[in-house]
N, C-alpha and C positions, 0 to 999 in steps of 0.2 A: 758209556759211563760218564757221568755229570763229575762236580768237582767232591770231596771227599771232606769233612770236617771229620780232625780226630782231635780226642783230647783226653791227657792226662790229669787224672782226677785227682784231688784233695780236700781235707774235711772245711775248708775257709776257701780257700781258692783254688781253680783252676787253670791249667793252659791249652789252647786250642790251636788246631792252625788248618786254614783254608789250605786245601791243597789244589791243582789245575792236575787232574786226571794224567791227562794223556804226557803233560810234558814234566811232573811233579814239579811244578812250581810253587812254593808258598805265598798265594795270592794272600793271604793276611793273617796271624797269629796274633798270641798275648798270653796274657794272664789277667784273670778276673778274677772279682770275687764269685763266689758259684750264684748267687741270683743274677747276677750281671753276664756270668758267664751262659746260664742257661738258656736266657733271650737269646745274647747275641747268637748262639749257635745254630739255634732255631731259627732263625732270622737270614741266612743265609739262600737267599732263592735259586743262586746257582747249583745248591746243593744238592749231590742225590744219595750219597752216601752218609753214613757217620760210623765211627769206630770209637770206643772208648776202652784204654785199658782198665784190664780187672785186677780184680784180688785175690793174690793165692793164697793158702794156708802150707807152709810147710810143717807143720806140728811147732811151731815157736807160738808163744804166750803175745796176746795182742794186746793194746790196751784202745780206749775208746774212742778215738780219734780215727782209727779202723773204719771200727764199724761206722763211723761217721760217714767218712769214704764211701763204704758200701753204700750207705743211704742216698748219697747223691750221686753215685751211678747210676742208681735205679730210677731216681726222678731224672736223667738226663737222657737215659734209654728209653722211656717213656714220654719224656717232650718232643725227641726227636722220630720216633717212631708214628704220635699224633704228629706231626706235621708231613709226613708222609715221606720219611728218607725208611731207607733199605738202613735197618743198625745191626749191629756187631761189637762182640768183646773180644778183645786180644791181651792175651798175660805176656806180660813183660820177657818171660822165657821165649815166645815163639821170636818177641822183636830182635834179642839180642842172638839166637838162632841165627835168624835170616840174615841182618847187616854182619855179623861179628864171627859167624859159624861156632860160635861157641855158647849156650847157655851162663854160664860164669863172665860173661864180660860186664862190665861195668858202666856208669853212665859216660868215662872217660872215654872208652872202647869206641860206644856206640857213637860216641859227636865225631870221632878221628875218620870213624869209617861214611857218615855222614858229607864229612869233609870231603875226604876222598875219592867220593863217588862226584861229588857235586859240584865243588868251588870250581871256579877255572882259573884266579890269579892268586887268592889269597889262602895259599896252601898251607899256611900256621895256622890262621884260627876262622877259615872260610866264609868273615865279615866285610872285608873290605875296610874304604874309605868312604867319608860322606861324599866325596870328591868321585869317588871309585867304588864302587858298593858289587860287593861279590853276591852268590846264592844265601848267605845267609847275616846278611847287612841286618841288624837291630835283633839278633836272635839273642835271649837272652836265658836263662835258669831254665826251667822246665817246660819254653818251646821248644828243645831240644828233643825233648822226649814226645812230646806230641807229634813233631814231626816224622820221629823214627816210626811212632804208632801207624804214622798216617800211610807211610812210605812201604811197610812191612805187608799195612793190608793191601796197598796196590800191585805191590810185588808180587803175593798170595793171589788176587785174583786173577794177575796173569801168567800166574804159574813160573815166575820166573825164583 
């Protein structure tokens, strides 16, 4: 298995982040706007994967910024699928599942457990120092979630 791009979607911007397979490494992350975002993604040659999470309905009232979402899931699953990566959708419930055991965790849950698996000195907020830069050195807003995105499908494909 090659490196993994997942990305959590939004109707303006999105965030992605390059994952290294075998060691989960986040060889490179952000936040784009989504035409910015949808190159770069694609643009990834170490790529073999992509995962993007989806959109659930649980009977709540949406408004159009939604569907917005939706719209550019579908052009992101489709640019990365023309460029020849293996795609996939994952709902936020299997991610917070997997790292948190709980479906009800929150995005607090899911960074602590993140944390926890991953940092090795900066066990508060698993960034580090410029000086000292931990696993998750310049992570910021909703690479967090991308990365849990990314982390859940590699976990899922190895069954763990």
């Amino acid at each position: 298995m090659g490196n993994i791009v997942a990305v959590d979607p939004g109707n303006t911007k999105s965030a992605f982040a390059l994952i290294e397979a075998e060691t989960y490494w986040p060889i490179d992350f952000g936040i784009l706007d989504n035409k910015s975002a949808l190159r770069a993604v694609t643009g990834f040659i170490t790529a073999t994967d992509f995962v993007i999470e989806r959109v659930a309905s649980y009977g709540m009232a949406v408004g159009g910024e939604v569907f917005e979402t939706c719209e550019w899931i579908g052009r992101f699953l489709q640019a990365a699928e023309y460029h020849g990566l293996s795609v996939s959708g994952m709902y936020r419930k299997e991610v917070t599942l997997n790292l948190c055991k709980s479906q009800r965790a929150g995005d607090t849950n899911v960074r602590r457990a993140l944390i926890d698996r991953f940092a090795s000195h900066d066990l508060k907020n698993g960034k580090g120092t410029k000086g000292n830069p931990d696993w998750f050195f310049g992570f910021k807003a909703d690479c967090w979630s991308a990365y849990a995105i990314g982390v859940t499908y590699l976990d899922t494909k190895r069954g763990i």
